[in-house]
N, C-alpha and C positions, 0 to 999 in steps of 0.2 A: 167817415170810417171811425167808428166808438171805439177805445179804447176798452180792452177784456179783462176777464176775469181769469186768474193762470187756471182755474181749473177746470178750464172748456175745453184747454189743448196738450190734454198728457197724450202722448203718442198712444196708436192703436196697438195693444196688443194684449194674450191669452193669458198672463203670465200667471193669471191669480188661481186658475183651475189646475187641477191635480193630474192624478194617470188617467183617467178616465177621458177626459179632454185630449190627448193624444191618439188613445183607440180610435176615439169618434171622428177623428180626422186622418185618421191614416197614417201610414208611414211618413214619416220624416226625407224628405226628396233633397234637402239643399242645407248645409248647416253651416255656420262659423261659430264654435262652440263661444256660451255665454253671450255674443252680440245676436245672431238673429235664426231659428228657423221656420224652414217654411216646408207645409206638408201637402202631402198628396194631391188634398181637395181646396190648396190653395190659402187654406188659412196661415197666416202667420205668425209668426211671438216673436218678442225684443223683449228680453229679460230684462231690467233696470240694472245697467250696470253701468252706469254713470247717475249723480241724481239728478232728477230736476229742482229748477230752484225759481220762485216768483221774480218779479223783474224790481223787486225791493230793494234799496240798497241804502248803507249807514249813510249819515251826511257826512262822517267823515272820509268817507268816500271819493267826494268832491265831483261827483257825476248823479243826475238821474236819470231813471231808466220807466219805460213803458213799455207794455204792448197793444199793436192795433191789428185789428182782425182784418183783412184784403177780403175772405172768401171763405167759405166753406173749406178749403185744404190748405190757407195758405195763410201768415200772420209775420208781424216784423217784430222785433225787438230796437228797442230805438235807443240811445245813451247820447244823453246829452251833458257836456260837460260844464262845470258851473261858470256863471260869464263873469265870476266878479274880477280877476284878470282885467278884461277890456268886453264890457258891454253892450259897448256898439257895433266890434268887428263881426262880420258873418264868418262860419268856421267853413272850411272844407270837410262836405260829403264822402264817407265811404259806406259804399254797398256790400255787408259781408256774408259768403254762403257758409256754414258748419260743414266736416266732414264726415265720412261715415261711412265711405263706399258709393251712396248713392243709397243705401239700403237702410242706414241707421242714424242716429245722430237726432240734435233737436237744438232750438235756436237756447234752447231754458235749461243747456245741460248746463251744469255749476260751471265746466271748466272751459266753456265759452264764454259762459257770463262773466265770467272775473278776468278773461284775458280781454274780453272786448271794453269792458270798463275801464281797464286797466290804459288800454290803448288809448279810448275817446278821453282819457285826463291826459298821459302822455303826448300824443300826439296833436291834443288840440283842435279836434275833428267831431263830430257829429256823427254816429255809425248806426247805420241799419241792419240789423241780423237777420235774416229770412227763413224762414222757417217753410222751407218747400216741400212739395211732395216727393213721398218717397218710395224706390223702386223694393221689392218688386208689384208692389198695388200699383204703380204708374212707373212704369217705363221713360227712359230717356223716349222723343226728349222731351218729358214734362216737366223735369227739375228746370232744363234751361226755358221752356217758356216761361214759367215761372220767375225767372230771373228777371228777363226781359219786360213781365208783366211788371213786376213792382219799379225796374226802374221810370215805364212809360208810368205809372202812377204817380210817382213822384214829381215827373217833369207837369202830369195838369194838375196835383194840389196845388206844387208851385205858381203855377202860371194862373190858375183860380183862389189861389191866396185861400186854399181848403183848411190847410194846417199851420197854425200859428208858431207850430214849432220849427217850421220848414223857412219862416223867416231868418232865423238863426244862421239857414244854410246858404254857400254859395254855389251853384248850382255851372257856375262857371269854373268850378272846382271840385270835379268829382273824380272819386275812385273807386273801382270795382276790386276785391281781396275775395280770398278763400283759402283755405287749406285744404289737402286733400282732393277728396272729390269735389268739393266745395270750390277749390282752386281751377277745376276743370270747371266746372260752371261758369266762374269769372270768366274765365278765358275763351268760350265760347258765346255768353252772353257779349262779350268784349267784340268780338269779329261779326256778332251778328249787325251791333248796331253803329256800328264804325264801318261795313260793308255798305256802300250806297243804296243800294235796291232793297236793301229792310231796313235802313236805319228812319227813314223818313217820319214815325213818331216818337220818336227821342231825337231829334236834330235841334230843340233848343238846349240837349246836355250838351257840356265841354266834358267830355273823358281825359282828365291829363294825367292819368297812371293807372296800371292795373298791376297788383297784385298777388303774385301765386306763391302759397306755403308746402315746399314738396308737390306738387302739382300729379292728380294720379290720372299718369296713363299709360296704354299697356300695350300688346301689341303679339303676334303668334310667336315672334321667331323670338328667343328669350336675350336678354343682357347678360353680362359679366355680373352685374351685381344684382338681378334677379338670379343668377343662380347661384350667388352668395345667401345662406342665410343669417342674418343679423338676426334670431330669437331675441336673443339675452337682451339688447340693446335698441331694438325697434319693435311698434305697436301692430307694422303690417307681413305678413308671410307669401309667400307665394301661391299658398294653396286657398288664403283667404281673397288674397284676391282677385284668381279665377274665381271664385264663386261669387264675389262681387258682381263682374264684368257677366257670369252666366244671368245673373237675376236683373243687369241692370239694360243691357243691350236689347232691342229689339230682336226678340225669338227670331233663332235661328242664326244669328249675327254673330261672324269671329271676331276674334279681340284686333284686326285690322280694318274693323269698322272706323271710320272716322272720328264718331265721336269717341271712342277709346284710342286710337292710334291715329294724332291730327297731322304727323307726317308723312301719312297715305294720301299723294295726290296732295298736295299741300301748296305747291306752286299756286294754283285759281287762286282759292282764299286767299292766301297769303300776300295777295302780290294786290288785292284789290283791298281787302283788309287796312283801312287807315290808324294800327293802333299804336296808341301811344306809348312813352316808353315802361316798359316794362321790367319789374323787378321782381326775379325770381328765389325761393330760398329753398336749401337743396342742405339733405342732411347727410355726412357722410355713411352713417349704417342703417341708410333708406334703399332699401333693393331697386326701386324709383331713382335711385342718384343717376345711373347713364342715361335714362329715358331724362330726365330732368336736363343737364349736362346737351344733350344733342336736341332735345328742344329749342334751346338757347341759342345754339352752334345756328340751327336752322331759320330761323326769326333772325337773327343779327345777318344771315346770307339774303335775305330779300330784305336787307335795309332797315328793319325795325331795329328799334333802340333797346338793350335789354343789359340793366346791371344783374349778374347774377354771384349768390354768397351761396359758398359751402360752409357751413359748419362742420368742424370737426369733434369727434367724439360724443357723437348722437344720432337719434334714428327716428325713422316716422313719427311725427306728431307730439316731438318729446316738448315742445311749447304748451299743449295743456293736459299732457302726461306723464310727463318725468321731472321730478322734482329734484334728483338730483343736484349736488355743486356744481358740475360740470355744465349741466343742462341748466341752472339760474344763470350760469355764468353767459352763455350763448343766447340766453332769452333777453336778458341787459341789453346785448349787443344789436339783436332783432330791433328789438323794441326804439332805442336809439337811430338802427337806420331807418325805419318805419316814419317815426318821427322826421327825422331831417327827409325825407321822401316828400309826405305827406304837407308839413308846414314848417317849410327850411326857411 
């Protein structure tokens, strides 16, 4: 698997035609202003409102970074942080998915890059960004096989001694992360392969942690803090993300589908589900915070292990959007228990 050029994988979208580009596609069917719409005849736009950035980074830095291409729709970003530390130790693996809804997002947006950087020098880990498909051109669940694909790739470089980089890795040491929607991906790629009856081509990983940043999931009947709204102070709304959950759920599908709402019917999984413990981060002016909050409650009741942090005084996704004092101060503390998590 060659390692790419960034400018193969700018995300698909219209954004560079004018009014005329809108006629010719119709009305506008499904919008979240500035992140993404989609019209009539299916076509789509994702404005740049985030930028992308090549996987170049300073040496003062003290991490490099690459990208390798999986497939025609799918490619990882990889950060490797510098061994001169301890050379011979192998680092622990983490798997990380971007968020986005499901619908937007890219593994090359700047303010993944520099939080994942940031993490593989902090925490001492080797991280893989993935850069999956995205709804609504592919529907759940293509993001999570997608998950699933790049981890079973990793387990036969490894074991084929494909990637010289993957030397580096301890594969007896891996962890699955995301934020957002990207955290629900974790979380379900996590139960798929920890489930006996589909884990059987990743059974030479060891999963010893997974990861979830605000975790987005949803559900018909509403929360106390979905019907809070945090504007001022969080990046996600209620009405952004039904329209999420409409573009991302297989047509037709309410927001008590499983894979949006994994506490429908959650005994099966859960009880057969081998997963490991789990550590969740939960913002307090995240409309997400009960849904987050009784996830936890319900995983800790069928016996999984689950440390879970509220953050006070912040909201959706303020780790690679709010630069606030309040919000360094709470990304320090992230970052710190990521760390002691990952390579205590």
């Amino acid at each position: 698997m060659a390692a790419i050029s960034f400018s193969h994988h700018h995300q698909s979208s219209d954004n560079r035609r004018g009014g005329s580009h809108h006629n010719r596609h119709g009305p506008v069917v499904e919008e979240i202003e500035g992140l993404i719409k989609v019209f009539n005849d299916g076509c789509v736009e994702r404005p740049p409102i985030v930028p992308t950035v090549s996987p170049t980074l300073h040496p003062s830095a003290k991490v490099t970074a690459f990208d390798i291409k999986l497939s025609n729709d799918t490619w990882t970003r990889v950060y490797i942080p510098d061994a001169s530390a301890s050379p011979s130790v192998t680092l622990p693996l983490l798997v990380y998915f971007h968020g986005g809804g499901f619908c937007v997002g890219s593994a090359a947006w700047s303010c993944y890059h520099d939080f994942l950087s940031d993490l593989a020098v902090k925490a001492r880990c080797v991280v893989v960004s993935v850069n999956y498909r995205l709804a609504p051109e592919h529907r759940l669940p293509a993001a999570y096989d997608d998950g699933v694909n790049v981890v079973s790739w990793l387990v036969k470089q490894k074991t084929n001694g494909g990637c010289s980089w993957l030397s580096k890795c301890n594969l007896s040491n891996v962890f699955l992360a995301g934020d957002s929607s990207g955290a629900n991906i974790a979380y379900q790629v996590a139960v798929r392969i920890t489930t006996s009856s589909s884990g059987k081509t990743v059974n030479t990983l060891n999963l010893r942690g997974v990861i979830l940043i605000q975790p987005f999931f949803g559900g018909e009947s509403r929360t106390s803090s979905e019907k809070k709204q945090h504007s001022k102070s969080s990046a996600l709304t209620l009405s952004a993300s039904d329209t999420y959950w409409r573009l991302t759920l297989p047509r037709g599908a309410s927001r008590d589908h499983p894979w949006c709402n994994p506490l429908v019917n959650s005994a099966g999984y859960l009880r057969e589900a081998k997963l490991p413990t789990t550590m969740v981060f939960v913002a307090e002016f995240d409309i997400l915070k009960d849904r987050n909050l009784e996830m936890c409650r319900v995983m800790r009741s069928y016996g999984k292990r689950v440390e879970s942090i509220v953050h006070g005084g912040v909201g959706h996704a303020f780790h690679i959007l709010d630069n606030s004092s309040v919000s360094r101060d709470r990304i320090n503390d992230m970052m710190c228990r990521l760390q002691n998590f990952i390579n205590p």
